[in-house]
N, C-alpha and C positions, 0 to 999 in steps of 0.2 A: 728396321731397328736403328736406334740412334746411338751412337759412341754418346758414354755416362760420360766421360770430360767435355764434351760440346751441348750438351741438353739444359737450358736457362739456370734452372734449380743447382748445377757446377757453376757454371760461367759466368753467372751476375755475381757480382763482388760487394756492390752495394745494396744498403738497407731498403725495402720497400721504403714506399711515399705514405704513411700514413693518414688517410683521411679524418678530417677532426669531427667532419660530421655526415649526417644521412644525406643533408642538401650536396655537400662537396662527395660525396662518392657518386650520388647520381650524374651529377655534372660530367664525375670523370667515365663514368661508364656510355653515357651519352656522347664522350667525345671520342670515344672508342668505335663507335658504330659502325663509322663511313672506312676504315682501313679493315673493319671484321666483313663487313662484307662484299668487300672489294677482293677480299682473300679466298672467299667460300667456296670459289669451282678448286683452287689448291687444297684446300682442305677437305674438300671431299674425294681428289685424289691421292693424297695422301693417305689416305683412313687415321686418320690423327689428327689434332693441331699443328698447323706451324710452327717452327720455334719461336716467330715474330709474335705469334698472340699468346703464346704465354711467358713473354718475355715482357709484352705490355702488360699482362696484371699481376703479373707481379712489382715493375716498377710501379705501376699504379696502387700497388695496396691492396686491392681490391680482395683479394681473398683474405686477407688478414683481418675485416670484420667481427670475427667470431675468435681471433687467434687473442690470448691474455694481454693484457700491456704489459706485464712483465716478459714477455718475449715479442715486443716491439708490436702487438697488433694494436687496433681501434676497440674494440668492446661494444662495437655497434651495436650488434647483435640480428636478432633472426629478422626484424623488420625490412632493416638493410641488405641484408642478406638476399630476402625473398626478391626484393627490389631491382635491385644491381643483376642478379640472375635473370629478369624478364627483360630490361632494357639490353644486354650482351644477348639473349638467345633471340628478342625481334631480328636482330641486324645475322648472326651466323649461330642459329640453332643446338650446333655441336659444339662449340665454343661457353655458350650457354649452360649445357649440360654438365659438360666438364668442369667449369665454373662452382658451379653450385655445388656438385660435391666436393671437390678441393675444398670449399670456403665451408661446408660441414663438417667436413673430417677435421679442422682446426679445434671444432669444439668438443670432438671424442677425444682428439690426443693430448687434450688441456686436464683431463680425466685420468689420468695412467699416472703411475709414481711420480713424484717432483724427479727422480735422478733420469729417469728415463725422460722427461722436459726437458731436461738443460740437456741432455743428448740429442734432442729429437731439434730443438732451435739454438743448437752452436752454429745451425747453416740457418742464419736468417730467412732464407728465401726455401726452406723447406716443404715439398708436398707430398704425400698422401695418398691414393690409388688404394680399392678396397676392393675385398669380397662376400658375399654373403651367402650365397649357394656354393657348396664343395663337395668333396669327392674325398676319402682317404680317412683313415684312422689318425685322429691326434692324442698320441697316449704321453699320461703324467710319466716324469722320469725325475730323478733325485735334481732339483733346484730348475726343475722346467714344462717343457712338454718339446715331443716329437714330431713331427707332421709330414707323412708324405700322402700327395694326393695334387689335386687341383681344385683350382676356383675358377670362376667363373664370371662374365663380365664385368672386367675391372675397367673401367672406363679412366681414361687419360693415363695410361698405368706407362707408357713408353717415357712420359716426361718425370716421371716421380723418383725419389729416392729412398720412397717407403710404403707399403701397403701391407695394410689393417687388414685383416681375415677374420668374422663374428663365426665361430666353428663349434659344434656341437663335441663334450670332454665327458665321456663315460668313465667313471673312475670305480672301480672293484671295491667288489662289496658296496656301494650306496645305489639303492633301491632308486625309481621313481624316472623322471625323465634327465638326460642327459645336460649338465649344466653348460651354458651356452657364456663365450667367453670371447673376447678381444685379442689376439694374437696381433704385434707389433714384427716385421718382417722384414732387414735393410734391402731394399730392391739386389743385391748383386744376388743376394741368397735364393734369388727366383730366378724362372726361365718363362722369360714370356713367349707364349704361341702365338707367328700372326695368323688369328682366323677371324678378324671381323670384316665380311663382307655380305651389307647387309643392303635394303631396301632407303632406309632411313636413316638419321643420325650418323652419318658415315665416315663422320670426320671423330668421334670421340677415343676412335681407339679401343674400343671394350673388350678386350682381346682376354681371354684364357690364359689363368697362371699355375704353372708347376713346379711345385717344392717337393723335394727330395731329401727325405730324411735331414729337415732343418730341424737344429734345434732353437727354442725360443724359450729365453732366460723367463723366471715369474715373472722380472723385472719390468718383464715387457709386454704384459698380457694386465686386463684388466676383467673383472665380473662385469657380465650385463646386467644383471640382477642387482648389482652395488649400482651400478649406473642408472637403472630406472629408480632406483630410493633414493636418488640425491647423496649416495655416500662413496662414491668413487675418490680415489685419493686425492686424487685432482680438484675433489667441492672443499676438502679441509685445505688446501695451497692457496687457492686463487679467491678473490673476495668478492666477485662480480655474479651474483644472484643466478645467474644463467648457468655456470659451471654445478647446483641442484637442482636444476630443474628438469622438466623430464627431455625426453628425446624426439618426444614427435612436436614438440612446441619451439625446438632448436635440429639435432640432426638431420631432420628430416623434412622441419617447418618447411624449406623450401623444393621437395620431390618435387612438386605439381605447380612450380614459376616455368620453368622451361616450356612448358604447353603452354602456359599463359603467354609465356613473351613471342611462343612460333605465329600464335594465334593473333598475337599484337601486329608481327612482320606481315601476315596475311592480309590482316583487315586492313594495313595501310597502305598496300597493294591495291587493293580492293579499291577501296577511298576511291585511288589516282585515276584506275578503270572507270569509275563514275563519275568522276569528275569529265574523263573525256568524250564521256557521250549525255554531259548531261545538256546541250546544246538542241538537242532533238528528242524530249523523250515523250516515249509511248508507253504502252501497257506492260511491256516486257519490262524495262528499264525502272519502271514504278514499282511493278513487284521487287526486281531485285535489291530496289531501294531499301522497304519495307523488311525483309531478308536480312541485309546490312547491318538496318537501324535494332535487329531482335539478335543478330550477333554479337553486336559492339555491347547489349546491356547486358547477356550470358556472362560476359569475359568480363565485366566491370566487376557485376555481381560475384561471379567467383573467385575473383580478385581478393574482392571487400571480405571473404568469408575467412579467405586463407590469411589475410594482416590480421582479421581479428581474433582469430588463434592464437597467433601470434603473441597478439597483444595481451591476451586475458593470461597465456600460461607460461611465456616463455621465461617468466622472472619470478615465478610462483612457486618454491620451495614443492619438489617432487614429493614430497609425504602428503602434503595438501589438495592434491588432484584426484580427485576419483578416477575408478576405472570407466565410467560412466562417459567422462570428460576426455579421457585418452582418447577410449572409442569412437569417441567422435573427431576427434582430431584425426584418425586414421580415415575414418568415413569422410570428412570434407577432401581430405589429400585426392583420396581417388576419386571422387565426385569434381571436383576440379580440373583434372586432366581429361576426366572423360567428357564432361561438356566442353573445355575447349576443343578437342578429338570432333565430339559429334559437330560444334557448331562450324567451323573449316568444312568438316564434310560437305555439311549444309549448302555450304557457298560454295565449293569446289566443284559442285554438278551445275551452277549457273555459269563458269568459265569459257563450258564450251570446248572445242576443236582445238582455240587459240592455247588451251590451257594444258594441253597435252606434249607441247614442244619441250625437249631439253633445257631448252634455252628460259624456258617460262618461272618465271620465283613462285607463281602457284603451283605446282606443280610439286617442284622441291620443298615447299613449305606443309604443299601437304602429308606428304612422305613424310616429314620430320616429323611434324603433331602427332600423327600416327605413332612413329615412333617413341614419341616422348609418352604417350600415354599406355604403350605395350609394357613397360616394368612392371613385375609381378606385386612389387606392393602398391601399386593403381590401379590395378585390374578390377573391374567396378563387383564382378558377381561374388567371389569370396569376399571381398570386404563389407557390402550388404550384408551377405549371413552372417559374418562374425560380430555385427554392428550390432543384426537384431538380435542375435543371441544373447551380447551382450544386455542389452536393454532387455529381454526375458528374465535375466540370473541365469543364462544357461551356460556350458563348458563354450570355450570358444577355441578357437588352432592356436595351439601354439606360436608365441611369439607375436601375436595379434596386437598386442597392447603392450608386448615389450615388458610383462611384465615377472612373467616366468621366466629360468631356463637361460 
């Protein structure tokens, strides 16, 4: 556990580096590389980040992408987003992960009351740590709700000074399914469990959080329901087309970069391996070529599917979207991660013996892919069914589309 007065998010005093554009953020996440994974064996002893790497992106800006200009971000948006996420998770995987949702959760908390804004970014350098599977009753109470229970993988949640909780609100007397709601939670008011010790992803910290009869002002809670229609308080404050539009074209746009970018660190691995037998090569080395050159166009291609989402919805007024078009933003996310997932696979049984040492970044990268593609909203076989349901007319699971609930 880290003392709240020594964790970046207290102890940096000054304003991130705002980047002015997509070219200058990639630049700076590219320069970021060689010290992220210089750190990686610390960071996976840790089970967390360092305070050095998130003390770099925050002076770097780099989460602030998606954060308003009127509380000091860029307004990049989800392009950059996705971007900046793949180049930081090639070089240190869990870095990457934690990345990306930090720099999402700037565009949920841009969503909540203006007054609860100016609270949430009086600390310039604020972050974020979320939950979305929990445990416990949260019952309405005169100007709030109650919450004891737990959540559950809150990744990067040791360095934050806030996390989000999406929690299911049964309120007496209203029929139907339970309305599913935003909870705003100042990190002291939690008690984080260390329990992430895991195969993959080892450094992100995704540890178990338990609140105890917390209360949480309306102030600080927002509709998901407001939020998938573009009408969250936050779309009437802020004037940047992104803040209505829906969540899988911004929130979320970037779930399935982290695979992309593991699968990026792999293949360049990979490269260097064939580069150093490409002096002598025979039938073996031909195949793997061939192997290579069908993995590098998997990862291009899913690349290419997950920016043009992006690009078609992210600035597209939420009332304008079909459920049609959600669906399928939900479908490419996890179809994304699971062929970066399969295509590593692919190449990780041509590595061999060599490929099995501690010491080996295949190894570890494969671990990690794997892991970036196990989150339950990647998981390829419900989100197929709920796709073609979709595409039927038929009922789908709740929450599929973000659009109930």
């Amino acid at each position: 556990m880290i003392a709240v007065d020594e964790r970046p998010v207290y102890a940096l005093k000054t304003m991130p580096a705002v980047p002015a554009s997509y070219e200058e953020a990639i630049d700076r996440a590219r320069a970021l590389r060689p010290r992220l994974r210089e750190r990686v064996p610390e960071t996976e002893r840790l089970r967390r980040l360092p305070a050095e790497n998130v003390g770099d992106l925050l002076e770097n800006g780099l989460y602030g992408v998606m954060t308003p200009r009127r509380f000091g971000g860029s307004e990049l948006g989800s392009e950059t987003m996705i971007d900046v996420a793949i180049e930081l998770a090639s070089a240190c995987p869990s870095t990457g992960w934690v990345h990306m949702l930090w720099t999402a959760h700037m565009w949920l908390l841009a969503l909540f009351p203006p007054e609860t804004q100016e609270e949430l970014w009086s600390n310039p350098n604020t972050l974020a740590s979320s939950i979305v599977n929990s445990v416990g009753d949260v019952v309405p109470v005169d100007g709030g709700y109650r919450w004891t229970g737990r959540g559950f993988f809150s990744s990067g949640v040791d360095h934050c000074n806030w996390l989000t909780a999406a929690v299911p609100i049964k309120r007496e007397g209203v029929e139907g399914s339970p309305e599913r709601r935003w909870l705003l939670i100042p990190r002291e008011e939690i008690e984080i469990i260390d329990d992430w010790y895991t195969v993959g992803l080892k450094g992100t910290g995704s540890k178990t959080i338990v609140a105890n009869d917390v209360f949480i002002p309306e102030r600080r809670t927002v509709s998901n329901k407001d939020i998938e229609e573009g009408a969250a308080p936050g779309s009437q404050f802020h004037t940047h087309p992104m803040y209505s539009a829906i969540s899988s074209a911004n929130f979320t746009a970037a779930m399935a970069a982290p695979a992309i970018g593991v699968a990026r660190g792999f293949l360049c691995a990979y490269e260097e391996r064939l580069r150093s037998k490409s002096s002598a090569i025979d039938d073996g080395l031909t195949i793997n070529m061939a192997r290579y050159a069908n993995a590098v166009a998997q990862v291009d291609a899913v690349h290419a599917v997950t920016l043009q989402n992006a690009h078609r919805f992210a600035l597209v007024p939420a009332t304008d979207v079909s459920p049609q078009d959600r669906a399928k933003c939900r479908r490419d996310q996890a179809f994304t991660a699971q062929t970066a997932r399969k295509t590593i696979n692919t190449l990780y049984e041509e590595c061999g013996g060599s490929g099995l040492f501690d010491s080996s970044d295949f190894q570890r990268l494969w671990r990690d892919v794997n892991a970036a593609a196990a989150h339950h909203g990647l998981t390829w076989d419900w989100i197929a069914v709920a796709w073609t349901k979709s595409l039927l007319g038929l009922p789908t699971p709740p929450g599929f589309t973000f659009t109930r609930a």
